[in-house]
C-alpha positions as CSV (number, residue, x, y, z in Angstrom):
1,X,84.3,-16.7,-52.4
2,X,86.3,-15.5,-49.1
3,X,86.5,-18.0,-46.3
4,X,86.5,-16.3,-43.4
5,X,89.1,-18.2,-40.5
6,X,88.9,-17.6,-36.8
7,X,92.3,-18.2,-35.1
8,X,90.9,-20.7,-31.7
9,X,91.5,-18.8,-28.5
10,X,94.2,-20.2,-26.0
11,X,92.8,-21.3,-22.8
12,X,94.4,-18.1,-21.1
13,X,92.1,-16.5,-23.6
14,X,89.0,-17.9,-22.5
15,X,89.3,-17.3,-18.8
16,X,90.2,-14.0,-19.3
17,X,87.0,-12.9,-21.5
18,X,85.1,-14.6,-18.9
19,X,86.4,-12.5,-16.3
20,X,86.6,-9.2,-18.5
21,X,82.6,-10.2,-19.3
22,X,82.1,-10.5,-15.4
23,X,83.4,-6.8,-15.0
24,X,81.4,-5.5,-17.7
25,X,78.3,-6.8,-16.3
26,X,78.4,-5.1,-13.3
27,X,80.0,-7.8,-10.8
28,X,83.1,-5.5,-10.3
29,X,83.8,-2.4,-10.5
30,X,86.8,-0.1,-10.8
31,X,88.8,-0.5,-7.3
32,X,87.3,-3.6,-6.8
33,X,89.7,-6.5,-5.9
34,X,89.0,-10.0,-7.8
35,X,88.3,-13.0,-6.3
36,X,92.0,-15.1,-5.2
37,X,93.7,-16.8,-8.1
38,X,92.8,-20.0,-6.5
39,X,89.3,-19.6,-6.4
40,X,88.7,-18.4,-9.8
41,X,90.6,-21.7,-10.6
42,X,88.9,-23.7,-8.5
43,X,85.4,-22.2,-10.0
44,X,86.3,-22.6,-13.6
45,X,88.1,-26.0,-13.2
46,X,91.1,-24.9,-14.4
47,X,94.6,-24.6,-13.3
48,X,95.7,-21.6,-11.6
49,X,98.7,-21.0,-14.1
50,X,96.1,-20.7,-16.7
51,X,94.6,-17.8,-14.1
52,X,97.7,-16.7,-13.9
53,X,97.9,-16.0,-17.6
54,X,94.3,-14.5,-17.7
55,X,95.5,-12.3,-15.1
56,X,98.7,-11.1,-17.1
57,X,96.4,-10.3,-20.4
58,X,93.9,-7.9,-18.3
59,X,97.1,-6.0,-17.0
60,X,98.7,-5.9,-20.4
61,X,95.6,-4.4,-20.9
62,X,95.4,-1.9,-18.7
63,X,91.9,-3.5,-17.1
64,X,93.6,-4.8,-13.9
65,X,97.0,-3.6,-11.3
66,X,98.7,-6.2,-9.8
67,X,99.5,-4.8,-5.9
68,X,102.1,-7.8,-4.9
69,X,101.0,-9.5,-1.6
70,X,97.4,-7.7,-2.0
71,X,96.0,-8.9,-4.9
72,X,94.2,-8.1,-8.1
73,X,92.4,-5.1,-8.6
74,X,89.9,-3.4,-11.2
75,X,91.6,-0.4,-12.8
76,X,88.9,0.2,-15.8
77,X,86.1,-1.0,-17.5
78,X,86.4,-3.1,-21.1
79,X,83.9,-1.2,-22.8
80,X,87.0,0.3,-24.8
81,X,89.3,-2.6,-25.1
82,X,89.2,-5.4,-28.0
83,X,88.8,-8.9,-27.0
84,X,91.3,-11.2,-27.5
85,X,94.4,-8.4,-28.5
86,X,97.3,-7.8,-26.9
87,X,99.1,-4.8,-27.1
88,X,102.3,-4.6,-29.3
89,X,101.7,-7.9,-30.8
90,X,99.6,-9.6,-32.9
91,X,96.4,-10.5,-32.4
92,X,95.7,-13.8,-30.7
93,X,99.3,-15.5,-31.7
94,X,100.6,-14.6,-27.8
95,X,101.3,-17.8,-26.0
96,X,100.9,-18.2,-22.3
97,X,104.5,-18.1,-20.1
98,X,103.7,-21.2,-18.6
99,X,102.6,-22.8,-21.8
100,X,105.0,-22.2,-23.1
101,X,107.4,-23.7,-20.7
102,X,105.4,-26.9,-20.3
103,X,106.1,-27.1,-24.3
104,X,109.1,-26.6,-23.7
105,X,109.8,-29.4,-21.4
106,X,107.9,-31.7,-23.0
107,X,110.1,-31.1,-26.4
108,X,113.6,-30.3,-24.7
109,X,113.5,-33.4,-22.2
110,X,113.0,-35.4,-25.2
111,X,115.8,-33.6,-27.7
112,X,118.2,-33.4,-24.7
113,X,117.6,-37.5,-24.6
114,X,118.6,-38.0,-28.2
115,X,121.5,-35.5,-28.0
116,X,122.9,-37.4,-25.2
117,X,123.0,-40.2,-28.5
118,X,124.7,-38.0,-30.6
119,X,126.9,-35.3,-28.8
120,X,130.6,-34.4,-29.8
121,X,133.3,-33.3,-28.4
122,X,132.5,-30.0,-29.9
123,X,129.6,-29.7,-28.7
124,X,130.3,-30.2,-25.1
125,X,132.7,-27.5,-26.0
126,X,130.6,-25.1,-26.7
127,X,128.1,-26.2,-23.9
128,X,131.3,-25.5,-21.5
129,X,131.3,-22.0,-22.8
130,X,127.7,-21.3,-22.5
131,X,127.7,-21.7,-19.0
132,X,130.9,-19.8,-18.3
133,X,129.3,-16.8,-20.1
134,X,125.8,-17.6,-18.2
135,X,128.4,-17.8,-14.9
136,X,129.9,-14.4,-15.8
137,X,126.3,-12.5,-16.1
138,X,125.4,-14.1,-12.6
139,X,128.8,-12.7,-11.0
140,X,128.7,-9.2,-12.8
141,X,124.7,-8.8,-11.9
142,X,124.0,-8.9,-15.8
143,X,120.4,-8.7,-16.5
144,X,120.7,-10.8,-19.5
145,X,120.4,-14.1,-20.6
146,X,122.4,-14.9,-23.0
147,X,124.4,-18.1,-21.7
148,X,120.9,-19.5,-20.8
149,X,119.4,-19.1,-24.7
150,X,123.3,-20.2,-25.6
151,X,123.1,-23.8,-23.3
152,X,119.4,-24.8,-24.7
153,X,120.4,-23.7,-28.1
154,X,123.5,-26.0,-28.4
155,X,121.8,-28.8,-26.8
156,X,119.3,-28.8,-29.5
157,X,122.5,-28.2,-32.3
158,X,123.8,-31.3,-30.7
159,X,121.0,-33.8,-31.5
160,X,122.4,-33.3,-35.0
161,X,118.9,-32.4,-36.3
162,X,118.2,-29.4,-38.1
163,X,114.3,-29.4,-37.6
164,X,114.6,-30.4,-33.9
165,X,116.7,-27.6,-33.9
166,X,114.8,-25.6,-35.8
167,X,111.6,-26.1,-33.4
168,X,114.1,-25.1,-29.6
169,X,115.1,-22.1,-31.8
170,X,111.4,-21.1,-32.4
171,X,110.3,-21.7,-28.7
172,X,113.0,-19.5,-27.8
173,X,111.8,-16.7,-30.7
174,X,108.6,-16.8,-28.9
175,X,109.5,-16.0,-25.7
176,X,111.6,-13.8,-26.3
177,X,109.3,-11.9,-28.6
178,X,106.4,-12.4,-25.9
179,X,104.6,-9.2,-23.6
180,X,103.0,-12.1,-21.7
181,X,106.6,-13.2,-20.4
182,X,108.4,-9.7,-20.1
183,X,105.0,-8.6,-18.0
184,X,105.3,-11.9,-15.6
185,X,109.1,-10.6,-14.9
186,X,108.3,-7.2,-13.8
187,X,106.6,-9.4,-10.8
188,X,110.0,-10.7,-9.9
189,X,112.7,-8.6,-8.4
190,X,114.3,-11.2,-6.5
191,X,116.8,-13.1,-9.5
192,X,119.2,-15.8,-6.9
193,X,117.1,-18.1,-8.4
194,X,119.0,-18.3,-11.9
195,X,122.2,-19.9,-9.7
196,X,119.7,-22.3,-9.3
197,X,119.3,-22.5,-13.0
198,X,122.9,-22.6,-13.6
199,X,123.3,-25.9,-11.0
200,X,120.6,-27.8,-13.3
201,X,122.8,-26.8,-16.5
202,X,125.6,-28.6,-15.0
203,X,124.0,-31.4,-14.3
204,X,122.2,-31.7,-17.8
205,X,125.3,-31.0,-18.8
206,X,127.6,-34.0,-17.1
207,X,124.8,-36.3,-18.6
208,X,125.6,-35.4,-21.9
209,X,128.8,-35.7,-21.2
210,X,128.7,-39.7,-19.9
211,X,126.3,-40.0,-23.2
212,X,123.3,-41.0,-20.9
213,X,119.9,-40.6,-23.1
214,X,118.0,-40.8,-19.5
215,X,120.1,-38.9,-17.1
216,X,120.1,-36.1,-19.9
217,X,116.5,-36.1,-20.7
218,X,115.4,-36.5,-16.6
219,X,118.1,-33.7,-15.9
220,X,116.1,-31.1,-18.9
221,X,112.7,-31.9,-17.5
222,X,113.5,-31.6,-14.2
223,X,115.0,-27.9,-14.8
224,X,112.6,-26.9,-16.6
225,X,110.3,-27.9,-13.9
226,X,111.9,-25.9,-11.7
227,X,111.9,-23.2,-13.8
228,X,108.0,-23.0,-13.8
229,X,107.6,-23.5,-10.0
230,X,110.1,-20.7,-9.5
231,X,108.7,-18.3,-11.8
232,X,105.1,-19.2,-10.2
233,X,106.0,-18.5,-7.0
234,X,107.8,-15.7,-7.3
235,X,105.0,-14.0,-9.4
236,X,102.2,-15.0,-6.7
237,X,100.4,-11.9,-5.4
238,X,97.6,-13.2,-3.7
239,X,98.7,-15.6,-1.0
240,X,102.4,-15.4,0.4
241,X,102.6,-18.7,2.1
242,X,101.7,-20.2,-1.7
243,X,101.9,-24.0,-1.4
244,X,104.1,-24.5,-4.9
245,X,102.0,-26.3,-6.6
246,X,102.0,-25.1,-10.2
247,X,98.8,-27.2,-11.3
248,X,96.7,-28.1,-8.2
């Protein structure tokens, strides 16, 4: 006998079929602007990254334009598109961007902690020379981001664990293979924030070299924090003044 087994839809997921159901029914209609990110969050109790992410499947989709500074608006009906599927990938196994970033500051923090325990002189090495090639892309204009993969990748070489490894090396296979996070950065033309990035490296990386578990692991969570309020903010297209709070 075939089982049949239903994949449970992300949160993103959820909100979004809501919102596709509320077009469908009538409520808007093609041209129509949605309601602000804020208030659909504020109606479905949810945060607004998780809007956010709703937002980025229906464009992905073709069911929504994003016009920055203006707003959301209804570009065609679902009556045509699947629920749940994403083009160019498969179906249901996208993650959220900012999902996956508050995984990966939950796990990171914690590896960068235990490397901190376990780092050589190697290591550090090689962490040097990540951020010289991550310094060389930001003074060339180089779109790529190499020496960022290269620092968080080492880090996680350094706690001398091949699963923990293993697990930073998958986070970073997801995003890289993800249409949720290459459609967030066609929001975001303005890139001086990755010197930003490049100042928290630094600093998570002089922890590692004092061999401080909590300086390390404070130093990884709080870049990664900023990584999501950056990438939030600078994606906003409903209210310019946005308050930068990722999960009021």
């Amino acid at each position: 006998m075939n089982i049949a087994i239903t994949t449970p839809k992300r949160l993103y997921q959820e909100i979004g079929m809501s919102l596709q159901q509320r077009i469908r029914s009538g409520e808007f209609h093609v041209g129509d602007r949605l309601p602000p990110e804020r208030d659909i969050a504020e109606a479905m109790e949810v945060s607004r990254s998780v809007v956010r992410e709703a937002i980025i499947m229906l464009e992905l989709q073709g069911m929504v334009e994003v016009r920055k500074g203006s707003g959301v608006y209804v570009t065609a009906l679902p009556e045509n598109i699947q629920e749940g599927v994403l083009p160019h990938s498969r179906i249901g196994s996208d993650i959220g961007p900012f999902e996956l970033l508050q995984a990966r500051q939950v796990v990171e923090s914690q590896i960068a902690g235990f490397a901190a325990e376990h780092v050589t002189k190697n290591d550090i090495s090689k962490l040097r020379d990540a951020l010289n090639t991550e310094r060389q892309q930001l003074e060339t204009g180089h779109g790529d981001y190499d020496g960022d993969e290269m620092f968080h990748l080492t880090i996680a070489e350094a706690s001398q664990n091949s699963v923990l490894s293993d697990i930073v090396k998958d986070l970073w296979l997801r995003r890289d293979d993800s249409p949720m996070w290459r459609q967030l950065h066609t929001r975001i033309t303005n890139v001086t924030y990755r010197t930003a990035w490049l100042e928290d490296h630094e600093k998570i990386l002089h922890a590692l070299q004092r061999r401080a578990p909590e300086a390390a692991r404070n130093a990884m969570w709080q870049h990664l924090e900023n990584v999501k309020q950056t990438l939030f903010e600078l994606s906003d297209v409903d209210d310019p003044q946005f308050d930068g709070f990722l999960f009021r």
